[in-house]
C-alpha positions in Angstrom: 0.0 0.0 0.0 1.4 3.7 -0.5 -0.1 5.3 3.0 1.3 6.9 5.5 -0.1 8.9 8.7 0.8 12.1 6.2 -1.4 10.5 3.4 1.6 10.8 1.0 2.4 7.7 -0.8 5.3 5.1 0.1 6.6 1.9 -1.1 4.9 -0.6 1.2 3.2 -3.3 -1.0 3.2 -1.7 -4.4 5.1 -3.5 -7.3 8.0 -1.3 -9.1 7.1 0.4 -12.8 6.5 -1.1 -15.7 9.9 0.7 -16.2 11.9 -0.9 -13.7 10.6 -4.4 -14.3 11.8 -3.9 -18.3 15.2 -3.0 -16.8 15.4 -5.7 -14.8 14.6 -8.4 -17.4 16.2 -7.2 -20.0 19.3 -5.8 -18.2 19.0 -9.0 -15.1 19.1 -6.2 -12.5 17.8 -7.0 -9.5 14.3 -8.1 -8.3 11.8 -9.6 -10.6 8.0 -7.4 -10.4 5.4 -8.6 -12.3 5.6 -8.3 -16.4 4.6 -5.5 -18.0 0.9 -4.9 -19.4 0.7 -6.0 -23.1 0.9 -3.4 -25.2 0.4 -2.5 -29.4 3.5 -2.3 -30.8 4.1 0.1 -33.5 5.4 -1.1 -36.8 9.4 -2.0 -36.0 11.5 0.6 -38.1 13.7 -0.4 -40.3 17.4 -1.0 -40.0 19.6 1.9 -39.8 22.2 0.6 -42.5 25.7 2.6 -42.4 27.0 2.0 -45.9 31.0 1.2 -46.3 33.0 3.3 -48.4 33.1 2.8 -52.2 35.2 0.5 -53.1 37.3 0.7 -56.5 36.5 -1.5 -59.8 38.2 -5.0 -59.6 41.4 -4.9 -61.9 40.4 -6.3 -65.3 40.7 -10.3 -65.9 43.8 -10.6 -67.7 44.2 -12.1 -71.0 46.3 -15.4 -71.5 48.3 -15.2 -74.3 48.0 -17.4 -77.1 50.2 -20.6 -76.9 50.3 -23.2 -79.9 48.8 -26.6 -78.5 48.1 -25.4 -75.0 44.1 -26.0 -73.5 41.8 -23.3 -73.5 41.1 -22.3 -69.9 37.5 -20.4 -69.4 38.2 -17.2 -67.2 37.1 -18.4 -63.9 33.9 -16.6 -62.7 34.0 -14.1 -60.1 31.8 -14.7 -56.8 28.5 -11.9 -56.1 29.7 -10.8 -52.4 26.8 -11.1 -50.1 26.2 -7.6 -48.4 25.8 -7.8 -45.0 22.5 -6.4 -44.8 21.5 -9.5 -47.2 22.3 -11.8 -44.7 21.4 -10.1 -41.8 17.8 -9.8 -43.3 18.5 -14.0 -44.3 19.2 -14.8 -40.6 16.3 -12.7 -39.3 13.7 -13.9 -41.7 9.9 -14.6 -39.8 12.1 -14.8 -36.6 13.4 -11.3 -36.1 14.2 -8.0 -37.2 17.0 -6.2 -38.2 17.4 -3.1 -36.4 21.6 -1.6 -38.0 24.3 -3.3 -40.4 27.3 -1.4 -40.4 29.5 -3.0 -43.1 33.0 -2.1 -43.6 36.3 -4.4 -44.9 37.1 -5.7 -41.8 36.2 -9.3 -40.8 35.1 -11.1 -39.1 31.4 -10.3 -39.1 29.7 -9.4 -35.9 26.2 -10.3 -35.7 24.9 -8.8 -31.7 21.1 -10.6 -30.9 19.4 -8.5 -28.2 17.5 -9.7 -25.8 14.8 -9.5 -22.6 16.4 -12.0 -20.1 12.6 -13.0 -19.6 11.2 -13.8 -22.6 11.6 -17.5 -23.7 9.6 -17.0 -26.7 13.1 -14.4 -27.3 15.1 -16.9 -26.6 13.4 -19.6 -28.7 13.9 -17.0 -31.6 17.2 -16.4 -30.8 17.8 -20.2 -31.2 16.4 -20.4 -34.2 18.2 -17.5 -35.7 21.5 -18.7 -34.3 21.2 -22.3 -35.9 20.6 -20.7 -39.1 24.5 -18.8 -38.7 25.9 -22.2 -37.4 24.2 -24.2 -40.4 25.0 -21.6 -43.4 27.4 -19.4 -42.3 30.0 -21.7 -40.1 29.1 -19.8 -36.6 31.3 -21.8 -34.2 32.0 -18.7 -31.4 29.0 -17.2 -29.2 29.9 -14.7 -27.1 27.5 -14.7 -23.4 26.6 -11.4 -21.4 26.3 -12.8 -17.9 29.5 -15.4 -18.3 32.5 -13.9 -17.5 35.3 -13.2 -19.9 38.3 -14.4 -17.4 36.5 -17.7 -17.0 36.6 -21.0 -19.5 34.4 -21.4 -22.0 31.0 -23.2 -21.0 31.9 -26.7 -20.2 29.4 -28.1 -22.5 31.6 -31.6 -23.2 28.6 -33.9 -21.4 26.3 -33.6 -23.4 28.0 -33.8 -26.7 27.8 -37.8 -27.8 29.0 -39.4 -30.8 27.3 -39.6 -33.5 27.6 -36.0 -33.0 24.0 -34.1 -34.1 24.4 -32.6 -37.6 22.2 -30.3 -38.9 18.7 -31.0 -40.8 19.0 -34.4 -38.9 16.1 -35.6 -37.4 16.0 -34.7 -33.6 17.1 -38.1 -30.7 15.8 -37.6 -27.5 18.8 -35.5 -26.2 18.0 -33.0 -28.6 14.4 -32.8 -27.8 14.7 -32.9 -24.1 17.2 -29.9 -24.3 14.5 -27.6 -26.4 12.4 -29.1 -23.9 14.2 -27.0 -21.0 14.8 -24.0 -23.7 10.7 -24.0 -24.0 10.5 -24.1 -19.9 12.5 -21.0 -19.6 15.4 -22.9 -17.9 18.1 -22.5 -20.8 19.0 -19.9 -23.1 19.4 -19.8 -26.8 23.4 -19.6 -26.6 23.6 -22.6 -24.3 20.8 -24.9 -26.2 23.6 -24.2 -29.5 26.6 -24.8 -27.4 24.6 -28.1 -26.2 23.6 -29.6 -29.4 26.9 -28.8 -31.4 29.9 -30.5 -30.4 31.7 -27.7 -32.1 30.0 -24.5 -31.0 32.3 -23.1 -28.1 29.9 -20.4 -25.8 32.8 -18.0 -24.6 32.0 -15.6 -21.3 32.1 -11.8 -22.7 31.1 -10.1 -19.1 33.2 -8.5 -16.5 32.5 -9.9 -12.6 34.3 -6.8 -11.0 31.3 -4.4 -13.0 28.9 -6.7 -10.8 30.3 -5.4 -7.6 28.0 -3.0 -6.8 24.4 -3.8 -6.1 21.9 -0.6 -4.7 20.0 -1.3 -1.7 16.9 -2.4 -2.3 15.0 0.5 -1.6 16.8 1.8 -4.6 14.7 0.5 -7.5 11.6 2.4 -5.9 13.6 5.6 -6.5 12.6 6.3 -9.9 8.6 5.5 -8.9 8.8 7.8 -6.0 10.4 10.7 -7.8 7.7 10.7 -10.4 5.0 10.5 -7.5 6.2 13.3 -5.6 6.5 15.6 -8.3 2.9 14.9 -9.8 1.8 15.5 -6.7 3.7 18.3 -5.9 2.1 20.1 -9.2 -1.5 18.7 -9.1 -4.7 21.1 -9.2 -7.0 21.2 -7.1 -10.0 19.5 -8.9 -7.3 16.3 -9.6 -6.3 16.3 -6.1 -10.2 15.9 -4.9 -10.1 12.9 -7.2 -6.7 11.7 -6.1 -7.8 11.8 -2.5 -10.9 9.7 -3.1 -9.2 7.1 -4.7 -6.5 6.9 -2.0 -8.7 7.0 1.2 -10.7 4.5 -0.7 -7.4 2.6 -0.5 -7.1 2.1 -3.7 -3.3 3.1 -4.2 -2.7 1.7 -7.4 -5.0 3.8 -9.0 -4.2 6.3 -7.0 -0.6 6.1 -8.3 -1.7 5.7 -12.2 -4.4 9.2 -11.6 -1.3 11.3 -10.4 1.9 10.2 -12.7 -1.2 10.6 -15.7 -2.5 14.3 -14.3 0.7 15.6 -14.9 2.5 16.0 -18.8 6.2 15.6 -17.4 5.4 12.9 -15.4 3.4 11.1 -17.6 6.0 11.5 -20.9 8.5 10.1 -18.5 6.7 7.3 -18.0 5.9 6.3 -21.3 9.6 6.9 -22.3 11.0 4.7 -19.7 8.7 2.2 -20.2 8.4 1.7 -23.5 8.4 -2.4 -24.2 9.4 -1.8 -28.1 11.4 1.9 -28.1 13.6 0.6 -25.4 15.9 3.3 -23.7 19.2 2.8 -23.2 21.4 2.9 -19.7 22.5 6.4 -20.7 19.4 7.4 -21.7 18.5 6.3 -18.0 21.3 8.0 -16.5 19.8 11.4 -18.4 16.3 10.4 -17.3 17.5 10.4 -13.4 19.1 13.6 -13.6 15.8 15.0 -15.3 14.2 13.3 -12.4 16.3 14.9 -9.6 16.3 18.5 -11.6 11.8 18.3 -12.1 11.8 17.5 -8.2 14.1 20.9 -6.8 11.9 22.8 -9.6 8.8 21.7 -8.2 9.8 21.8 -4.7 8.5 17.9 -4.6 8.1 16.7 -0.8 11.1 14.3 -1.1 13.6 13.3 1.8 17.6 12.9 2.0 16.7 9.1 1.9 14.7 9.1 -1.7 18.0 11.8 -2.9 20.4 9.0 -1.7 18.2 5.8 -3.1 18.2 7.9 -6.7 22.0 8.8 -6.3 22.7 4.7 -5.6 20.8 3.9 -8.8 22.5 6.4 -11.4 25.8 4.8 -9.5 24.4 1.3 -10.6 23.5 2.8 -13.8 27.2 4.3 -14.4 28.5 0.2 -13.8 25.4 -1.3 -16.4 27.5 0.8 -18.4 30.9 0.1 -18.3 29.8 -3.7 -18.9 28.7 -2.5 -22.2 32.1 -2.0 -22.6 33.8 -5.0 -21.7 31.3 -6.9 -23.2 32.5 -5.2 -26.7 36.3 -5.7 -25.9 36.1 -8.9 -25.0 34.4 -10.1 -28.2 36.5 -8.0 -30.2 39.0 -10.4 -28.9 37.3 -12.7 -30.3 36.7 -11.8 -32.9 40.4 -11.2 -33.7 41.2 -14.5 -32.7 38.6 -16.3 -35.2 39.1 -14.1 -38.3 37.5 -17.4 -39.9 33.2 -17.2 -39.3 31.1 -14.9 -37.8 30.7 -14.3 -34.1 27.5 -14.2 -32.4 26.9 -12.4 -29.3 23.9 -12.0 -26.9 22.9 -9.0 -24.8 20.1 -7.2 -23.2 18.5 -4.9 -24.9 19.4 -1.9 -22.4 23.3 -2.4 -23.8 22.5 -2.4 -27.1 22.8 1.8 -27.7 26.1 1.6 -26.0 27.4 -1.7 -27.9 26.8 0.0 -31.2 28.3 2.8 -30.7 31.3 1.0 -29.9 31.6 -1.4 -32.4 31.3 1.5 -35.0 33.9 3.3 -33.5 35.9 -0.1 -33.9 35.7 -0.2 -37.5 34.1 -3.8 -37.6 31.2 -5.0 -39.8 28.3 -6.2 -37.3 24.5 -6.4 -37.3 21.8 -5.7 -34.5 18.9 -8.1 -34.6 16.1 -8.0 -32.5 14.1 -11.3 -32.1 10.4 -10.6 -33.3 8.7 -11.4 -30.0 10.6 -7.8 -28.2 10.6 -5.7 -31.4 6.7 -5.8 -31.6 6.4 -5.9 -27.7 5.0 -9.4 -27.3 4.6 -10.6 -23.4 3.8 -14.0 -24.2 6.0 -16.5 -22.8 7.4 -14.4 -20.2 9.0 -16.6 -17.1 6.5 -15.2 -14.3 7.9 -13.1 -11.7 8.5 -15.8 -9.1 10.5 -18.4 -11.7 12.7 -14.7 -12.8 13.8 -14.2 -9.5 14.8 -17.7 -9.1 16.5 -17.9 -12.1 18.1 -15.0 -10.9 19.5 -16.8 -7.8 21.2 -19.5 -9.4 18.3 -22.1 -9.0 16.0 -24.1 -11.2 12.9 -22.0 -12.8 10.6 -24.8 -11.8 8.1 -24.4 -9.5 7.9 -26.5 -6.4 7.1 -29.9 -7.2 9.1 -30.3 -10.7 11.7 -32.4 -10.9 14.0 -29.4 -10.6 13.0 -27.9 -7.9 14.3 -31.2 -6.4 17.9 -30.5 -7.9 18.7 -26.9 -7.9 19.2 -27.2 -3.6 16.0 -25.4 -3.0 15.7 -27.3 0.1 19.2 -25.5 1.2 21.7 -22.7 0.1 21.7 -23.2 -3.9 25.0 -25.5 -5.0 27.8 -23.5 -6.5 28.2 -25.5 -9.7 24.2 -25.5 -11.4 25.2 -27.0 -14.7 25.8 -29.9 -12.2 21.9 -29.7 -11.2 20.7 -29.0 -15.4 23.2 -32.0 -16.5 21.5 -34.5 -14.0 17.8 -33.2 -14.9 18.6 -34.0 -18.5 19.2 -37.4 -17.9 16.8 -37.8 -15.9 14.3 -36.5 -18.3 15.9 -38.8 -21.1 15.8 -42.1 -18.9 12.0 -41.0 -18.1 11.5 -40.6 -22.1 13.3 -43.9 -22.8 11.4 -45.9 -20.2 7.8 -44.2 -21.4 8.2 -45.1 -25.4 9.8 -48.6 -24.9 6.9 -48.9 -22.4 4.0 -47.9 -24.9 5.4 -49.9 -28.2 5.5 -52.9 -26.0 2.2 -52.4 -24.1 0.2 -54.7 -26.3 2.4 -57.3 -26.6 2.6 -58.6 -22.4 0.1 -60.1 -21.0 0.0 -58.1 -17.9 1.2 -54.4 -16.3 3.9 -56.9 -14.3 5.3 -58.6 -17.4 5.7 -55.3 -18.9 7.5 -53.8 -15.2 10.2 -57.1 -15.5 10.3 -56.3 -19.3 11.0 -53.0 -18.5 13.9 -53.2 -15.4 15.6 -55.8 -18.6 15.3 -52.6 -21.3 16.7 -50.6 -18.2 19.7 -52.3 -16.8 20.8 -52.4 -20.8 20.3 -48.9 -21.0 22.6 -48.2 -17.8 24.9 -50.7 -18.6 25.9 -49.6 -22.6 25.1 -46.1 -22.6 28.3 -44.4 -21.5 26.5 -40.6 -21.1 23.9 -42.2 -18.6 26.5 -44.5 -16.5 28.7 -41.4 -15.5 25.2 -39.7 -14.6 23.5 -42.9 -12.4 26.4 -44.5 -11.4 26.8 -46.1 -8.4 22.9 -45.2 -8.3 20.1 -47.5 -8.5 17.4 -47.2 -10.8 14.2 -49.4 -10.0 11.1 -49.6 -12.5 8.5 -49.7 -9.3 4.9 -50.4 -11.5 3.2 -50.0 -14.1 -0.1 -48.4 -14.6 -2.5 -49.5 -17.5 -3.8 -46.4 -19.9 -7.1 -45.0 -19.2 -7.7 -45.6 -23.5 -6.4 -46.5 -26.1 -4.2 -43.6 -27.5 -2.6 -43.7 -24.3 0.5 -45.0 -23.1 0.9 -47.1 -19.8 2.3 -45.0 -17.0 6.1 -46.2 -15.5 7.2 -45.4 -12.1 10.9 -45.3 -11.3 13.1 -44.8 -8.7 16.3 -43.8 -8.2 18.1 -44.5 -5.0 21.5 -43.1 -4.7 22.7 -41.6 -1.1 24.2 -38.2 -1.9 23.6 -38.6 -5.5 25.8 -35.8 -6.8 25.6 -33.9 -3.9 22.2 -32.3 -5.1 19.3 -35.0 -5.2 17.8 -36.1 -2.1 18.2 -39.8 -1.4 16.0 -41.3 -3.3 13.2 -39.8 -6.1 10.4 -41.8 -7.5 9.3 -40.2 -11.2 6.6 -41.0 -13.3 6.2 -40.8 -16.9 3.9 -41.2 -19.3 3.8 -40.7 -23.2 1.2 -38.5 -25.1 -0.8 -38.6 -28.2 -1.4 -41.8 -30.0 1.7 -43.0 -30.8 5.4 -44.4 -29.0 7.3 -42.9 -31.3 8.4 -39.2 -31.3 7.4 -36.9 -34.3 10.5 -37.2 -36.8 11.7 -33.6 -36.6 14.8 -31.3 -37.5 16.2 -29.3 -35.1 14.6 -26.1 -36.6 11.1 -27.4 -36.9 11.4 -28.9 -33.0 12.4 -24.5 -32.4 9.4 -23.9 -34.5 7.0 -25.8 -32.8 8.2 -24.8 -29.2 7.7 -21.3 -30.6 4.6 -22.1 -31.6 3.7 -23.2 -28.2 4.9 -20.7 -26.4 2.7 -18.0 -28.3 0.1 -19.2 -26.6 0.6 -19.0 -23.1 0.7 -15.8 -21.1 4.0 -16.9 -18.3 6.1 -19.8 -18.0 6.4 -21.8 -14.9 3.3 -20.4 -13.0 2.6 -21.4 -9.4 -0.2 -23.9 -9.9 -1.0 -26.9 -9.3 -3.0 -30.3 -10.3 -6.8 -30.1 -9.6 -7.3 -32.3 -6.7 -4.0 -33.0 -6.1 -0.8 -32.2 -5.1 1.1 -33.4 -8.0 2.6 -30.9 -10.5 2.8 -32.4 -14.2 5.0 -31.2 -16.6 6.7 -32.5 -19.9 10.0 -34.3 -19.9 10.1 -33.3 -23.7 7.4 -32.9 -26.2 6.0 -36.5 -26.5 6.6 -37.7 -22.4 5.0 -35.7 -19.1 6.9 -36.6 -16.4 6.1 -35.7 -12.2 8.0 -36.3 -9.4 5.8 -38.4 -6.6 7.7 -39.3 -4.0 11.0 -37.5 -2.5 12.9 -39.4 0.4 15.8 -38.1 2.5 
């Protein structure tokens, strides 16, 4: 609630701006408020295209000189060059838009995706686009904002198995259980690349000294109060009557919207800042806070030292964002200069971007901005809901209580240091759950009985364990028990499998034991034969339709929280012990 004994509005109980949340999520500040109203995007403008000087004519082809018996050569034809903005526009097609292509001589290419840290229908796009460089262009080098440049590459070497995936091949299981965890929210699009290709390399481009400084909490109100105060401060008499009604009513959120809308500054400042599509930059937001602080002396607004302190931390939080714009560019200069061969991808939030291309000019490289098509025309579907952000934030699993990684991400006690740990066991997991679930449908009507198919089952099991190299360094010196099988409720259906999986201290991160089930869907065992691309395509697809990711619900009836394993097995975790 904003109330006080004064009646002037405070903090207590109201959410951040829709402003604050967007520079949170896109820039992976901290705290996670609710996502921002859906709004109609205006038409995306088109790319700002900085044209590389003329080049001179190409010397003539020279002549050969008649030589008595020797074979006529034909001149050998010269190659079209592809201009940049060609194959920026190629990459982006029905996926994204292209927002600047500076082209110059100098290589390699730079092609910076932008992002809202949020938005797994973004990162699905991103995907898509960045399996198109990998595929046609030779991408091999992705360059992460939130990994740190001193650091190692990702250590991605787990999950690469030979045959190694190739692409345009038809999707295994791994593939489809990690575009599984993409479509949850729980990877992003650099790290689903660097999973599937043995030969993608995901290098850190961020600097962990810039992350030194976090504001106090009471900070991120700062730019919400300023605006409060000073509509207030200027408000008319016949507005305040109405302003009063609405907050002795106790209705303080529409108090809030009635003041920062009675006012013109307040209300452009809002829209500015806010803006899902027209996004501001950091030093945009370091000009808005001084407007801020200026509007509020002018209009003698009924601020305290402690709001002038909380705005002064953010600019000086602001002023950091910043300078990682910076380090993000020199450290994929670097490496850029040290793969002269393909194009480098990098990812940012969208709050760098300003800063990054103004850099990266001033560098003399070729690069392009794309925008996935989900931020450029404001989209907020598939947004990770507030509480699965701010969990993602902290190191742990997205999924809510109940899903099988809420059971591996340490919720239960301080978060593990190593989470790829926690994601490489899930996806295991999830592909053992798969394995069991099709093996358990094809062979359904060919036992007599749900306990011929349970013995038939522990056989296909132990086999598993025992030759597949990937899931012995996983379930080793684990036990992994097929506990029942449960008959379909028709005929489309598969039979359900229970399994358990005792192992004391299992990697440090499960509980003792876990018993999953898992299920197939739709009327067949096997799973739709699918490229890489069209598995993206359907997740997108997906995705569209649903307003967040990993809300805070739960089964009808039940305790149970059901989720999909991939996109042909739902898996739940019904029993936890230890």
């Amino acid at each position: 609630m904003r109330a006080n004994a004064r009646n002037t509005p405070t903090t207590t109980g109201y959410l951040a701006l829709t402003f604050i949340t967007l520079f949170g999520l896109i820039l992976g500040g901290c705290g996670a408020p609710a996502a921002p109203e859906p709004t109609t995007a205006p038409e995306a403008a088109e790319a700002e295209i900085i044209e590389a000087p003329t080049l001179p004519p190409p010397p003539p082809t020279p002549v050969l000189s008649e030589t008595v018996g020797a074979t006529e050569v034909p001149p050998t034809p010269t190659p079209v060059p592809i201009m940049l903005d060609d194959l920026a526009a190629e990459i982006a097609e029905e996926v994204g838009v292209v927002t600047t292509v500076v082209e110059t001589e100098a290589e390699p290419v730079i092609f910076v995706f932008e992002e809202r840290h949020d938005s797994v229908l973004g990162q699905i796009e991103i995907a898509i686009m960045l399996n198109r460089l990998y595929t046609d262009h030779n991408l091999r080098h992705i360059g992460l904002e939130g990994h740190m440049a001193d650091e190692e590459p990702l250590d991605l070497a787990w999950a690469h198995r030979e045959p190694y995936y190739q692409p345009d091949q038809i999707i295994t299981n791994r593939e489809d259980v990690m575009t599984q965890t993409l479509q949850e929210g729980e990877i992003g699009s650099a790290e689903l690349i660097g999973l599937v290709y043995h030969d993608v390399v995901v290098d850190g481009i961020d600097d962990a000294g810039l992350y030194a400084f976090d504001p106090p909490e009471e900070a991120w109100d700062a730019p919400d109060l300023y605006l409060y105060y000073i509509a207030l401060a200027g408000m008319s008499d016949a507005n305040r009557i109405t302003w009063q009604a609405l907050y002795d009513a106790e209705q303080y959120d529409a108090a809030f919207e009635f003041a920062l809308g009675s006012d013109e500054f307040t209300s452009e400042m809002r829209e500015k800042l806010s803006d899902p599509v027209d996004i501001v930059s950091i030093e945009e937001w370091l000009t808005a806070l001084d407007e801020l602080q200026a509007q509020a002396e002018a209009v003698e607004a009924d601020l305290t030292e402690e709001h002038a302190a909380s705005l002064e931390a953010m600019g000086e939080y602001f002023e950091h964002v910043s300078q990682r714009s910076g380090a993000m560019v020199a450290a994929a200069l670097d490496l850029a200069a040290a793969y002269p061969e393909a194009p480098l991808a990098m990812t940012i939030g969208a709050l760098h971007t300003a800063r990054v291309v103004e850099l990266l000019t001033d560098a003399g490289v070729s690069f392009a901005v794309i925008r996935p098509l989900s931020l450029a025309e404001g989209d907020t579907a598939g947004l990770l809901s507030a509480e699965a952000y701010q969990r993602k934030q902290q190191g742990l699993s997205v999924a809510p209580d109940g899903w099988l990684g809420s059971y591996l991400d340490g919720r239960r006690k301080p978060p593990p240091v190593v989470d790829q740990e926690r994601y490489e066991i899930e996806e295991m997991v999830r592909e053992l759950a798969q394995e069991l679930a099709q093996e358990a449908k094809f062979m359904y009507h060919y036992v007599e009985s749900p306990e011929e198919l349970k013995s038939f089952l522990q056989g296909f099991l132990d086999e598993v364990l025992s030759n597949d190299f990937a899931y012995m360094g996983i379930f080793y010196p684990a036990t992994v028990t097929v506990v029942k099988v449960i008959p379909p409720e028709n005929s489309d259906a598969g039979p359900t499998v229970e399994f358990r999986i005792d192992y004391e201290g299992f990697m440090h991160l499960l509980p003792q034991s876990l018993i999953i089930r898992a299920s197939t869907i739709g009327g067949t065992h096997e799973k739709p034969q699918v490229t890489l691309v069209e598995r993206l395509t359907q997740a997108r697809d997906e995705v569209k339709t649903q307003a967040t990711i990993s809300e805070e619900s739960t089964e009808e009836g039940g305790e149970t929280r059901i989720q999909m394993g991939c996109s042909n097995t739902a898996i739940s975790v019904i029993e936890v012990g230890g």
